[in-house]
N, CA, C and O atoms as CSV, one atom per row, in Angstrom:
chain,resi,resn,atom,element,x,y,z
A,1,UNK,N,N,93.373,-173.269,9.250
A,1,UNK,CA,C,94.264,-172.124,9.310
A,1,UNK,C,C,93.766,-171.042,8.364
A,1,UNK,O,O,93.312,-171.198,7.231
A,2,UNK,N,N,93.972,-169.703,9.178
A,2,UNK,CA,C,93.242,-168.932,8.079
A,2,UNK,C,C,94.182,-168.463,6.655
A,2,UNK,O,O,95.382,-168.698,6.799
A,3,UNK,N,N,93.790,-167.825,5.288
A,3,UNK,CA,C,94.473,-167.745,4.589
A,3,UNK,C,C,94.379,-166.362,3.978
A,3,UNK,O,O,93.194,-166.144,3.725
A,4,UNK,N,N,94.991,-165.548,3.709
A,4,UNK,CA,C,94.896,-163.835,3.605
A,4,UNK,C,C,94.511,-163.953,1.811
A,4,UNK,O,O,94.977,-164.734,0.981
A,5,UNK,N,N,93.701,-163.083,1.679
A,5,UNK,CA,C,93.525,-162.566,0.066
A,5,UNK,C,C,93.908,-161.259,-0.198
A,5,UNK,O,O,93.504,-160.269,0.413
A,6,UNK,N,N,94.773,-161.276,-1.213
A,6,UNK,CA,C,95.300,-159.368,-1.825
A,6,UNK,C,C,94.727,-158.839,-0.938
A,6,UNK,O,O,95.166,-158.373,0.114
A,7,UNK,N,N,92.947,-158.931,-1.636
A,7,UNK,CA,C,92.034,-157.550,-1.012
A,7,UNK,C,C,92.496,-157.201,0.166
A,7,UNK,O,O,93.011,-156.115,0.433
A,8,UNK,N,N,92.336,-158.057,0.858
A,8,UNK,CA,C,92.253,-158.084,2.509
A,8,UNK,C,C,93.751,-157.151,2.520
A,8,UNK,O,O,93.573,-155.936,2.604
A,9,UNK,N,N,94.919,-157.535,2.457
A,9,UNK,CA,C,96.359,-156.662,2.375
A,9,UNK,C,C,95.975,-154.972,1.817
A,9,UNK,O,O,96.592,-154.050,2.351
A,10,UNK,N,N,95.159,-154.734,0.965
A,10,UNK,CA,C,94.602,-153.484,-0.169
A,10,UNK,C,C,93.530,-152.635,0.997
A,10,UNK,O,O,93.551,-151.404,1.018
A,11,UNK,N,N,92.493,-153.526,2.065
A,11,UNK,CA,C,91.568,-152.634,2.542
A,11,UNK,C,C,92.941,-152.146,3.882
A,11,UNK,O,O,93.216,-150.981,4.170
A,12,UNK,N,N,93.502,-153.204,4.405
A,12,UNK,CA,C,94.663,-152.841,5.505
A,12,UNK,C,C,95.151,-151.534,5.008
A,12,UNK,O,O,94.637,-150.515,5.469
A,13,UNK,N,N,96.122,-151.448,4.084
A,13,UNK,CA,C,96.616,-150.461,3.434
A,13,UNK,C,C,95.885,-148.611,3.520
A,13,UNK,O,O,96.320,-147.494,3.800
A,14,UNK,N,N,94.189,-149.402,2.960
A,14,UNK,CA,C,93.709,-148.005,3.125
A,14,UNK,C,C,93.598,-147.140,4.565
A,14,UNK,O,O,93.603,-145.937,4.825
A,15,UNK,N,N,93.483,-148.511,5.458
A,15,UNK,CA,C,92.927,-147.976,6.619
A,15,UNK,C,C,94.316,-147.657,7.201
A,15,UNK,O,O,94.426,-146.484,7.558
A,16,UNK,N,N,95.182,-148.276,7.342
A,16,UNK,CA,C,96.187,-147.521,7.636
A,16,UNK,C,C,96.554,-146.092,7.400
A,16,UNK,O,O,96.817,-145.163,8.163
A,17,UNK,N,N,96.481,-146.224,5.958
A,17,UNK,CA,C,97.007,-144.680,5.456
A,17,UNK,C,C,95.933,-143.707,6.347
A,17,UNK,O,O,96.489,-142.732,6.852
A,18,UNK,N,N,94.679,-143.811,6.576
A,18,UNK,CA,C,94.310,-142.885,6.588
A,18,UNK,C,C,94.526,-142.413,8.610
A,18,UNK,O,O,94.177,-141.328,9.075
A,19,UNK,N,N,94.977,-143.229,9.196
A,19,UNK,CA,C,95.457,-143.212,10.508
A,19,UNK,C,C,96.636,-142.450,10.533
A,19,UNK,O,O,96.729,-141.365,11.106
A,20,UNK,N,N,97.711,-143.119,9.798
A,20,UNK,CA,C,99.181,-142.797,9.504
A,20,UNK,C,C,99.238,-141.111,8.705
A,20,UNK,O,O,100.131,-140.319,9.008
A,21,UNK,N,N,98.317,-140.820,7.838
A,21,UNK,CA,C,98.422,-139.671,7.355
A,21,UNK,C,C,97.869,-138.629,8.560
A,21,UNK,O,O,98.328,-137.534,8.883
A,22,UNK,N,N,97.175,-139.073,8.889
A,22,UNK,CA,C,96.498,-137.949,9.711
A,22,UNK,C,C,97.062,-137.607,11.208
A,22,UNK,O,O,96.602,-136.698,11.900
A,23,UNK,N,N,98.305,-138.617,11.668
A,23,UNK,CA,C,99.255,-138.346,12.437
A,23,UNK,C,C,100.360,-137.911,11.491
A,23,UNK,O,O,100.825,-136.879,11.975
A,24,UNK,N,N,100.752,-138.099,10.799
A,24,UNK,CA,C,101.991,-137.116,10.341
A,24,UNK,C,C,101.931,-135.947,9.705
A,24,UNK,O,O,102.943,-135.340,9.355
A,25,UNK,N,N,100.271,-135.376,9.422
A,25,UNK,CA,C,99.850,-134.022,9.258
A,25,UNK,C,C,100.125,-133.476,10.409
A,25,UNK,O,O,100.845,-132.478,10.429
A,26,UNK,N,N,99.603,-134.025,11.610
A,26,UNK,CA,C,99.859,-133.619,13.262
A,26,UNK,C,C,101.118,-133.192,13.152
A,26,UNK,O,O,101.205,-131.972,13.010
A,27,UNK,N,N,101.911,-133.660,13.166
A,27,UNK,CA,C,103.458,-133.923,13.475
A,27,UNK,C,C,103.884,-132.868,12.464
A,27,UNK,O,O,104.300,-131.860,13.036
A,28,UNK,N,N,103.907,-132.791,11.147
A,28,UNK,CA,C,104.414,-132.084,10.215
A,28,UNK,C,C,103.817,-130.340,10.882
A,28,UNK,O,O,104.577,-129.388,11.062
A,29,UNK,N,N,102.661,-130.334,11.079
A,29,UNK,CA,C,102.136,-129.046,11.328
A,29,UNK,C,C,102.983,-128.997,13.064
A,29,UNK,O,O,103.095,-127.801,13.335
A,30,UNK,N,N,103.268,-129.419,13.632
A,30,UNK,CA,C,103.875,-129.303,15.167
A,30,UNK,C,C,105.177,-128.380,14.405
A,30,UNK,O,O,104.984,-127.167,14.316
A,31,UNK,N,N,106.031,-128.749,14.051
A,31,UNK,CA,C,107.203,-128.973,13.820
A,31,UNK,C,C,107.511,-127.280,12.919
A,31,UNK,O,O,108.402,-126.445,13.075
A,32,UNK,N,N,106.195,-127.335,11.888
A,32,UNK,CA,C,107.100,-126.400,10.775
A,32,UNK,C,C,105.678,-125.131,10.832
A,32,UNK,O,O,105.565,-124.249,9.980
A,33,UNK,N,N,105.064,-125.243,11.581
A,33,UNK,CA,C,103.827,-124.430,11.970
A,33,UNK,C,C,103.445,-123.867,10.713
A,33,UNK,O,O,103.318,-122.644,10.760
A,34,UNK,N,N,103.259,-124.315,9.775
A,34,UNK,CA,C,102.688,-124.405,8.387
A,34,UNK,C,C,101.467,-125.078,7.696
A,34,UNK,O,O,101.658,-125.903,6.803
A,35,UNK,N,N,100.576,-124.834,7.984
A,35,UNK,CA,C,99.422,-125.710,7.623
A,35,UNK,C,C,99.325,-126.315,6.088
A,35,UNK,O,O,98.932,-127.465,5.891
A,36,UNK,N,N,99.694,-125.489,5.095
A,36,UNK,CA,C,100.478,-125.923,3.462
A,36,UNK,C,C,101.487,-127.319,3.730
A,36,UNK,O,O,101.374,-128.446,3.247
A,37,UNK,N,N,102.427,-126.819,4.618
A,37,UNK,CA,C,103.750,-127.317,4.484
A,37,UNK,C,C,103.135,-129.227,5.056
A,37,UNK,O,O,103.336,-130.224,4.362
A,38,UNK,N,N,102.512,-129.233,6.237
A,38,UNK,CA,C,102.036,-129.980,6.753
A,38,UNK,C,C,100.827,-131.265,6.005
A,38,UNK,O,O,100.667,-132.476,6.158
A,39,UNK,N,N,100.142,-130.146,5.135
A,39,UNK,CA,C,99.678,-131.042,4.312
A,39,UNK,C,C,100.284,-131.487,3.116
A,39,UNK,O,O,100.243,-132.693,2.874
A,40,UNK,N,N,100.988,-130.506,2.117
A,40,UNK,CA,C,102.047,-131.346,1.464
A,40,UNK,C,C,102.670,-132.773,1.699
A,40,UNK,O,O,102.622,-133.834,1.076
A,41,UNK,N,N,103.306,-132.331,2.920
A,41,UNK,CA,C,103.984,-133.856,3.379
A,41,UNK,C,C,103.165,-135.130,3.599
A,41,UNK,O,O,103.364,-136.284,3.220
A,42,UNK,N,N,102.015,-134.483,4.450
A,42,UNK,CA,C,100.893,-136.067,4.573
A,42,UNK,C,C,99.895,-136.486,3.225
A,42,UNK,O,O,99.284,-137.555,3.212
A,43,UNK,N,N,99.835,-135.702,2.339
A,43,UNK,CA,C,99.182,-136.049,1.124
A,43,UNK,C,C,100.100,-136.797,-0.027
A,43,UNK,O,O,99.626,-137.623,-0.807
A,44,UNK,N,N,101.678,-136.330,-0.018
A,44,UNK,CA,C,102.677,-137.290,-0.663
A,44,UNK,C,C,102.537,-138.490,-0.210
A,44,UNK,O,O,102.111,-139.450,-0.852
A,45,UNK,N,N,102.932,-138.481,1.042
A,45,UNK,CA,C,103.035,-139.760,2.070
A,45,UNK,C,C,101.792,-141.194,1.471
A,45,UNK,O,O,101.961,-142.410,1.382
A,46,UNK,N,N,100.245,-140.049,1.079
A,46,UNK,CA,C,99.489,-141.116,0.775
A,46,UNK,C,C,99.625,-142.094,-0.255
A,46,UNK,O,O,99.131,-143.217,-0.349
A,47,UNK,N,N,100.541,-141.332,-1.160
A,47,UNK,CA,C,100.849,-142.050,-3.030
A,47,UNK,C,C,102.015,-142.965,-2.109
A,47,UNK,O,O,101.524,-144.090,-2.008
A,48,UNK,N,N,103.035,-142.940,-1.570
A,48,UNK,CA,C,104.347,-143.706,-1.383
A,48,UNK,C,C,103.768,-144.550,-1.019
A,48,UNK,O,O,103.603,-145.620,-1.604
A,49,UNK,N,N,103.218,-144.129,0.341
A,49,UNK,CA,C,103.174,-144.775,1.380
A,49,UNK,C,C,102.163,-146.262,1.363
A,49,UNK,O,O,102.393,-147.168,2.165
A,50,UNK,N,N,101.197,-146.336,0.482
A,50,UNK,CA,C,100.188,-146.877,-0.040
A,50,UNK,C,C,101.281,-148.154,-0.822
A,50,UNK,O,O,101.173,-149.266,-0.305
A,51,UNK,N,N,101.930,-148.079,-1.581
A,51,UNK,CA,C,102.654,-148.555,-2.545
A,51,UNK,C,C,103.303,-149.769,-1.542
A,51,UNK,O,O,103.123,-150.984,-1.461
A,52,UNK,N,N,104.193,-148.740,-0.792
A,52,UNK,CA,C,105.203,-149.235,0.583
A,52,UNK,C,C,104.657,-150.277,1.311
A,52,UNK,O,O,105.328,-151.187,1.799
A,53,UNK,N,N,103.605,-150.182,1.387
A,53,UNK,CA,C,102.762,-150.828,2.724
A,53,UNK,C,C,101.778,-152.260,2.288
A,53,UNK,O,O,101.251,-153.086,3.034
A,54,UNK,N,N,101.782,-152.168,0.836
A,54,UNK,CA,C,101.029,-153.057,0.022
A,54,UNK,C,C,102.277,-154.200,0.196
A,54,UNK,O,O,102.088,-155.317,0.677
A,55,UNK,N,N,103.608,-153.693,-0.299
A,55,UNK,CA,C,104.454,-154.642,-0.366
A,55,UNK,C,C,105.084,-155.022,0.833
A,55,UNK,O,O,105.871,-155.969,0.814
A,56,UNK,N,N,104.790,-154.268,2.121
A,56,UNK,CA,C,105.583,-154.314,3.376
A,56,UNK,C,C,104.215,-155.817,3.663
A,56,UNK,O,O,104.666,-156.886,4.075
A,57,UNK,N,N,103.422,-155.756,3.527
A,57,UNK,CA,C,102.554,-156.528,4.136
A,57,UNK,C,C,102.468,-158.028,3.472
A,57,UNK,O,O,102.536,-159.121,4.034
A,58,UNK,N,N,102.279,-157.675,1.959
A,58,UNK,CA,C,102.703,-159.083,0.796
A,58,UNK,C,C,104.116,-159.844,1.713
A,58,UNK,O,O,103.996,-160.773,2.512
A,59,UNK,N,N,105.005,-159.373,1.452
A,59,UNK,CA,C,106.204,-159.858,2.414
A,59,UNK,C,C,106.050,-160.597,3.684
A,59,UNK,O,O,106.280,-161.792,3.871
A,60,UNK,N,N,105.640,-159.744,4.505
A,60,UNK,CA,C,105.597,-160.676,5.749
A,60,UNK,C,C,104.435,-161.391,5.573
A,60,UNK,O,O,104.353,-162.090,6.583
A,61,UNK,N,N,103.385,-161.638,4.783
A,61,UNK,CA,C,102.193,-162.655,4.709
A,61,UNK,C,C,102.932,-163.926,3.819
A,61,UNK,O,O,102.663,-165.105,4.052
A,62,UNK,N,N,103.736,-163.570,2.946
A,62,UNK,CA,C,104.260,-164.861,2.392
A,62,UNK,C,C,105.818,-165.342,3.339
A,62,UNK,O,O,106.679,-166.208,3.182
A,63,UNK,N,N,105.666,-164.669,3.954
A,63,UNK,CA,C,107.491,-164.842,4.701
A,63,UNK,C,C,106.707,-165.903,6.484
A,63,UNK,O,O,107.316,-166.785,7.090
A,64,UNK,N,N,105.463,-165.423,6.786
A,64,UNK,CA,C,104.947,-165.683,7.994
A,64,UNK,C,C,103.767,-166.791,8.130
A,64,UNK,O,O,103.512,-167.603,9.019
A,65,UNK,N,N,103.129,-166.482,6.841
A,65,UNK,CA,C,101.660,-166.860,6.581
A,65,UNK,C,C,100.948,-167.176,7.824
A,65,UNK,O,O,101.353,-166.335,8.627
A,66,UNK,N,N,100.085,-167.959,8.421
A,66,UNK,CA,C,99.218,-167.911,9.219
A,66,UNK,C,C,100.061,-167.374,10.467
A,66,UNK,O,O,99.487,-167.055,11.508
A,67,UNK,N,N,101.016,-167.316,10.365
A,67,UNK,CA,C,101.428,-167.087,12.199
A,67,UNK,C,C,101.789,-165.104,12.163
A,67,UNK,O,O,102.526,-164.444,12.896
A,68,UNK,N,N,101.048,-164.736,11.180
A,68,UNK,CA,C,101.186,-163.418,11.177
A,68,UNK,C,C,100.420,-162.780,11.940
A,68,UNK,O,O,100.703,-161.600,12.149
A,69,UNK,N,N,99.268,-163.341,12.559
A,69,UNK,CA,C,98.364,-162.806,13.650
A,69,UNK,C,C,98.933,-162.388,14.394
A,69,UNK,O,O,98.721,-161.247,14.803
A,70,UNK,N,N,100.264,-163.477,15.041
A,70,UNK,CA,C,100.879,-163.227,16.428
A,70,UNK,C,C,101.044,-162.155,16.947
A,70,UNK,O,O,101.282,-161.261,16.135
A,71,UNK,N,N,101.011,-161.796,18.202
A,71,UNK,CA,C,101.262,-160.677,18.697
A,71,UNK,C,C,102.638,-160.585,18.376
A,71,UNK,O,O,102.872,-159.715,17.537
A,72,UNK,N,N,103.743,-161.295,18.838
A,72,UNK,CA,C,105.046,-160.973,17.661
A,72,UNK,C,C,105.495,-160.426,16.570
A,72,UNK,O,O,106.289,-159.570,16.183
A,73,UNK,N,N,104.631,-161.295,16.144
A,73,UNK,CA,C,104.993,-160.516,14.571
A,73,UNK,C,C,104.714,-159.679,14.142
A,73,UNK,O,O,105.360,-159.130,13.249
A,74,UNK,N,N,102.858,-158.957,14.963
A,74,UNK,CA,C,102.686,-157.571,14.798
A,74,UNK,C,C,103.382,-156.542,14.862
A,74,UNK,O,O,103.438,-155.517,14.183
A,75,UNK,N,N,104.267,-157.162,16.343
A,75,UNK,CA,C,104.886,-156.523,17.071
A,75,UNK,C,C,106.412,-155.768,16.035
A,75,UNK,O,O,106.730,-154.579,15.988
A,76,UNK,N,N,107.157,-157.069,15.255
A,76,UNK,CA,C,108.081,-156.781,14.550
A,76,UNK,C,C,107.754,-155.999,13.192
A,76,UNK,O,O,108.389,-155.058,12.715
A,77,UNK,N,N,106.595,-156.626,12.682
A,77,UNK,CA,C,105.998,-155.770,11.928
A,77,UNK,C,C,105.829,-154.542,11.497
A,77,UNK,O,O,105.864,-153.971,10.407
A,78,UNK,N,N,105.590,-154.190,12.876
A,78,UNK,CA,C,105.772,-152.209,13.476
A,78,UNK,C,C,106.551,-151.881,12.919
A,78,UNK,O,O,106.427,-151.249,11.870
A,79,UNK,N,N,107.764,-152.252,13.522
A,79,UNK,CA,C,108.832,-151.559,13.582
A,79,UNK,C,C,109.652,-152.265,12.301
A,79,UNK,O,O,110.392,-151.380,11.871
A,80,UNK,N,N,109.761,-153.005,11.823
A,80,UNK,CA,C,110.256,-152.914,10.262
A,80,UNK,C,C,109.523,-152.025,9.800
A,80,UNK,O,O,110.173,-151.052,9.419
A,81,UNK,N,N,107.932,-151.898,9.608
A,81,UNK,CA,C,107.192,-151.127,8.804
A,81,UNK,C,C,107.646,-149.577,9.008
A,81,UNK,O,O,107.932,-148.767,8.127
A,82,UNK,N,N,107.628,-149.378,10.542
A,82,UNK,CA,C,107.988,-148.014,10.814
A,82,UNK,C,C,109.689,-147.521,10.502
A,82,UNK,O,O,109.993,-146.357,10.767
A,83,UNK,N,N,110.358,-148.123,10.141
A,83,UNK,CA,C,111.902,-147.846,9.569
A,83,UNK,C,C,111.232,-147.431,8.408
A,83,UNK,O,O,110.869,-146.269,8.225
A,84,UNK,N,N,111.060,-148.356,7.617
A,84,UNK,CA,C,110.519,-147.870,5.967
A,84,UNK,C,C,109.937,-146.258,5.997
A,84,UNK,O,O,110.463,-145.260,5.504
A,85,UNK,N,N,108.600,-146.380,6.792
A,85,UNK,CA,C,107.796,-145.366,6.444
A,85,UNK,C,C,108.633,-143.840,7.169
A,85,UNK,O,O,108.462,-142.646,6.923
A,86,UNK,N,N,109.446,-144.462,8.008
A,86,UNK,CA,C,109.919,-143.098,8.414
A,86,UNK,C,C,110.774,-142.875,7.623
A,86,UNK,O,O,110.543,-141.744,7.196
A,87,UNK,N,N,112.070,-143.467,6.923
A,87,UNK,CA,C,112.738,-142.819,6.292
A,87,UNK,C,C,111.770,-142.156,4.898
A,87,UNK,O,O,112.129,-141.192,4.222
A,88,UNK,N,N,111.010,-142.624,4.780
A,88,UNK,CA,C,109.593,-142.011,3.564
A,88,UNK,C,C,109.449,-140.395,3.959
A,88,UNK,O,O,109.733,-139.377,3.328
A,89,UNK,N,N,108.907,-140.605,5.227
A,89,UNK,CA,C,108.482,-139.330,5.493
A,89,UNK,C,C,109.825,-138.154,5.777
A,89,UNK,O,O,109.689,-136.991,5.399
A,90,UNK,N,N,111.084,-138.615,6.470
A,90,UNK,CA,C,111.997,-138.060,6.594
A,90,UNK,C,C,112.507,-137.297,5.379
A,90,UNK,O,O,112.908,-136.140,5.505
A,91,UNK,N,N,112.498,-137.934,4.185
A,91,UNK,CA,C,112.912,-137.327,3.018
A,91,UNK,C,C,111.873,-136.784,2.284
A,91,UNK,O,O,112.272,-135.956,1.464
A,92,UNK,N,N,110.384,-137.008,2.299
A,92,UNK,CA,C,109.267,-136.410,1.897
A,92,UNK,C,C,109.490,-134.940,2.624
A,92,UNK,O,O,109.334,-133.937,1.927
A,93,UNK,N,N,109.760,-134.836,3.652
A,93,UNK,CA,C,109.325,-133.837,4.813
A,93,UNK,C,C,110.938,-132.906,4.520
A,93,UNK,O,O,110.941,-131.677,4.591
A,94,UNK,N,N,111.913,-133.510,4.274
A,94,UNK,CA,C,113.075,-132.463,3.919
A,94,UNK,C,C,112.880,-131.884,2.452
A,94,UNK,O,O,113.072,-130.674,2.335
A,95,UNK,N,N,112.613,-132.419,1.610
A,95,UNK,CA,C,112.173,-132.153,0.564
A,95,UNK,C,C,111.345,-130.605,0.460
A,95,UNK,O,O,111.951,-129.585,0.134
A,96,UNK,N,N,109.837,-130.621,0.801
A,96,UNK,CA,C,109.173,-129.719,1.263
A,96,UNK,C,C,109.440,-128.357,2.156
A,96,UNK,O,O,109.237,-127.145,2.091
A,97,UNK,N,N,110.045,-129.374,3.061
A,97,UNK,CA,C,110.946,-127.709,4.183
A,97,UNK,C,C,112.045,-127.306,3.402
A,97,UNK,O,O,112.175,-126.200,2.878
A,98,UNK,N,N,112.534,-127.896,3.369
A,98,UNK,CA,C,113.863,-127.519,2.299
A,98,UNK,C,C,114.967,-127.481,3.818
A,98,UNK,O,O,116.065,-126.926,3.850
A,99,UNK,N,N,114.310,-128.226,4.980
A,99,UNK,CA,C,115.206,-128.477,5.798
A,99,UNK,C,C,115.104,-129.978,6.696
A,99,UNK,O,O,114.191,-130.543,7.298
A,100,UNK,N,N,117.041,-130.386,6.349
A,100,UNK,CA,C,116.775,-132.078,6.366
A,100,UNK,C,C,116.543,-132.188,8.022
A,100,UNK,O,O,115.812,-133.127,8.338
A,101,UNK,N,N,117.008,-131.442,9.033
A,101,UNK,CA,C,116.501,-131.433,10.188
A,101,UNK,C,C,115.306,-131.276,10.407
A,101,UNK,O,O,115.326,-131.689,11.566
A,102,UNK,N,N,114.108,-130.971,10.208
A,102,UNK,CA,C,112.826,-130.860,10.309
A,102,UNK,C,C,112.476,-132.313,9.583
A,102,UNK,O,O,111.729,-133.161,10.071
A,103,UNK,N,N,113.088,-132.409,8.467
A,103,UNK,CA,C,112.789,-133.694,7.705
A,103,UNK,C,C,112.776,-134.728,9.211
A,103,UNK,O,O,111.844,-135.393,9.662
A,104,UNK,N,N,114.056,-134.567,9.696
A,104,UNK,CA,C,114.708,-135.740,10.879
A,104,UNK,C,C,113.369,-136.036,12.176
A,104,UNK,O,O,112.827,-137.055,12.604
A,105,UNK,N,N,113.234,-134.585,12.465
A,105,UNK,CA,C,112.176,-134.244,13.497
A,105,UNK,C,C,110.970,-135.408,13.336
A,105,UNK,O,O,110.750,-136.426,13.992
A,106,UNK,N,N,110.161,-134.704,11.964
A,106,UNK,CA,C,109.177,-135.535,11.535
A,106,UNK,C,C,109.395,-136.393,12.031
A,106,UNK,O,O,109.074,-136.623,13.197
A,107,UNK,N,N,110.236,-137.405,11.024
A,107,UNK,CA,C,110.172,-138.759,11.223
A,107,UNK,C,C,110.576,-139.272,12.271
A,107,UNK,O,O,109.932,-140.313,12.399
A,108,UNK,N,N,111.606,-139.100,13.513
A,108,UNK,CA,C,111.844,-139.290,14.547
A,108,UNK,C,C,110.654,-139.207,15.223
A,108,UNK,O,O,110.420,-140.294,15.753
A,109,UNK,N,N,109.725,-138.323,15.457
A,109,UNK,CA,C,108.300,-138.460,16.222
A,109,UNK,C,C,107.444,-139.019,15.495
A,109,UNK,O,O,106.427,-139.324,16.118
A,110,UNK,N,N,107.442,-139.302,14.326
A,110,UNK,CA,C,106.596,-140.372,14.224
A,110,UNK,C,C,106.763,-141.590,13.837
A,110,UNK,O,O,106.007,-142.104,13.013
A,111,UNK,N,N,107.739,-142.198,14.358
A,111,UNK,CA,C,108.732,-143.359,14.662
A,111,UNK,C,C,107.949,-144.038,16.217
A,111,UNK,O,O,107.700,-145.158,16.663
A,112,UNK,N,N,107.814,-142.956,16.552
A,112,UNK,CA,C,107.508,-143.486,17.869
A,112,UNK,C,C,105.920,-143.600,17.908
A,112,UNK,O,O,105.426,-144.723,18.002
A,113,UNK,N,N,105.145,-142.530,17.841
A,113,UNK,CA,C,103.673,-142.408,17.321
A,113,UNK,C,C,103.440,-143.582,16.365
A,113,UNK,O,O,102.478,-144.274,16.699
A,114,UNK,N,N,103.697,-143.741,15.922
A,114,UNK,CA,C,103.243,-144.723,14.535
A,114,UNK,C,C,103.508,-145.982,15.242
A,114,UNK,O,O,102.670,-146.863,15.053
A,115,UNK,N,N,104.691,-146.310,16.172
A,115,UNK,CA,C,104.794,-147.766,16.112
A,115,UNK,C,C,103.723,-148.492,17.262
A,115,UNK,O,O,103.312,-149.652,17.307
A,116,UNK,N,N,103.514,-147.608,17.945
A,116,UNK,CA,C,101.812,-147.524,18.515
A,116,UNK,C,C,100.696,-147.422,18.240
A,116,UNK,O,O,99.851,-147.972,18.947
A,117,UNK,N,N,100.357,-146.721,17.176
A,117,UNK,CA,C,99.621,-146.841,16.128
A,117,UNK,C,C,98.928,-148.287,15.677
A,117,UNK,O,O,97.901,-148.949,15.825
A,118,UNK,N,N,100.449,-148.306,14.909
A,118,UNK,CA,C,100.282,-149.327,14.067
A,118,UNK,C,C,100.008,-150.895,14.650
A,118,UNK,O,O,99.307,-151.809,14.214
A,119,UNK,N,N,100.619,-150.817,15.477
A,119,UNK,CA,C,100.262,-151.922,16.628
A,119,UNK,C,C,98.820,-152.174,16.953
A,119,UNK,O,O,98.470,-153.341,17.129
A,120,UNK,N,N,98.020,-151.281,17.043
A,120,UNK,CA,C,96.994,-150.839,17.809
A,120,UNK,C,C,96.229,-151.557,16.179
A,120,UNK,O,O,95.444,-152.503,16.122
A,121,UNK,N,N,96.705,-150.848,15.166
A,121,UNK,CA,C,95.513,-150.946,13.777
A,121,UNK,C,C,96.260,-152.873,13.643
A,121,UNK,O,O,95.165,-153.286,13.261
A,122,UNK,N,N,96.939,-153.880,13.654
A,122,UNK,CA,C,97.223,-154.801,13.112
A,122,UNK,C,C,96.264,-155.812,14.573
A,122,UNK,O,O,95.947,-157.001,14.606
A,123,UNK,N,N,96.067,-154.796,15.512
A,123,UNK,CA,C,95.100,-156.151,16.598
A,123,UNK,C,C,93.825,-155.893,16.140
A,123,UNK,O,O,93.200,-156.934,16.343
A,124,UNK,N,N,93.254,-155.252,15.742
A,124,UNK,CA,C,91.701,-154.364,15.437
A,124,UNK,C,C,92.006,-155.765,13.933
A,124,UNK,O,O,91.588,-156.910,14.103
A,125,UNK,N,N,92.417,-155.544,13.204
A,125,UNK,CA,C,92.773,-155.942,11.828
A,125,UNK,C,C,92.579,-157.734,11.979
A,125,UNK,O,O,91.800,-158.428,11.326
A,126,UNK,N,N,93.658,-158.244,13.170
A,126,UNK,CA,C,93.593,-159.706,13.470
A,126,UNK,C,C,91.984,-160.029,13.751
A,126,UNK,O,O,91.519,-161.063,13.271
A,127,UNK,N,N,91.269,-159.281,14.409
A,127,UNK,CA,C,90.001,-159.814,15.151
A,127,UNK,C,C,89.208,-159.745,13.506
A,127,UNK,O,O,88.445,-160.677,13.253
A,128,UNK,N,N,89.390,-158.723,12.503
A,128,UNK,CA,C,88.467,-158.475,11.267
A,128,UNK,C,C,88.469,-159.653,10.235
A,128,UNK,O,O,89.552,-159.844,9.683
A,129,UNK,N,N,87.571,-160.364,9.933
A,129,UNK,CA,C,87.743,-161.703,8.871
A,129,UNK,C,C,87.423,-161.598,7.802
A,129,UNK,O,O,87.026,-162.547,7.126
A,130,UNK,N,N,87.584,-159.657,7.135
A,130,UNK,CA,C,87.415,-159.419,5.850
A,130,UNK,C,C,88.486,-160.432,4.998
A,130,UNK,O,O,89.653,-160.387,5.388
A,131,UNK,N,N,88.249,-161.125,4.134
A,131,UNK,CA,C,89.389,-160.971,3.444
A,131,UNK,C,C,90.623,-162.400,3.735
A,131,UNK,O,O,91.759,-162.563,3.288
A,132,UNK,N,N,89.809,-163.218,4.636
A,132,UNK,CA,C,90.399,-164.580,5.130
A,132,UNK,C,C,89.809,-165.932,4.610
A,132,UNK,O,O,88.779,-165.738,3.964
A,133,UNK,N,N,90.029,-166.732,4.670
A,133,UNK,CA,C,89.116,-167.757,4.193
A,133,UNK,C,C,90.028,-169.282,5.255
A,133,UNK,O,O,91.206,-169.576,5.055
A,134,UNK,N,N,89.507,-169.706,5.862
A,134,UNK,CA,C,89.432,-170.802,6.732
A,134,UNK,C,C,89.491,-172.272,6.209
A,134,UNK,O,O,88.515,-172.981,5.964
A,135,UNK,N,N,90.996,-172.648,6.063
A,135,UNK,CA,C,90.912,-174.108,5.477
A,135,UNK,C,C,90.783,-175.332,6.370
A,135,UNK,O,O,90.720,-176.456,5.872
């Protein structure tokens, strides 16, 4: 059975962020047609979100351990992960506009974007054996 190391949770993390940021720059710039405003929000996102995602993943690796591959659990994964990160960005993104509806916008579209995403980066991730070790 395979067995996950930090690292391996730490390189996930990066590669995520840099997927996840670069859709909610998309999204932030859709929304508030601000190219400032847009990067503000996805460059915060990288400090939280990094933090968020270290511990969103520790969690379900000690809550799941080997059966975290599953397409299931990826699957639930998502979308716990994507509650978290959207209310992140929802209040990152009202913050900045100085409007909590745009805040809402954001994160509502990338609620949906992301949980496709992210899906997409945790099967790429299952096939990768950085960071596993085989007992």
């Amino acid at each position: 059975m395979p067995k996950d190391k930090r690292y391996r949770s730490f390189l996930k993390g990066i590669s995520w962020r840099i997927v996840g940021t670069l859709d909610t720059i998309v999204i932030s710039y859709f929304y508030t047609s601000d190219p400032l405003s847009a990067l503000k929000i996805g460059m915060t996102e990288v400090l939280t979100k990094i933090v968020l995602y270290y511990v969103h993943e520790r969690i379900y690796f000690k809550t799941f351990g080997e059966k975290v591959a599953q397409r299931k659990i990826s699957l639930l994964k998502g979308f716990t992960w994507r509650i978290i990160g959207s209310i992140d960005t929802i209040l990152i993104a009202w913050i900045y506009t100085g409007n909590p509806m745009t805040g809402l916008k954001i994160g509502a579209t990338e609620f949906l974007t992301k949980v496709i995403l992210y899906y997409l980066h945790e099967r790429v991730w299952n096939r990768i054996k950085i960071g596993t070790i085989e007992e």
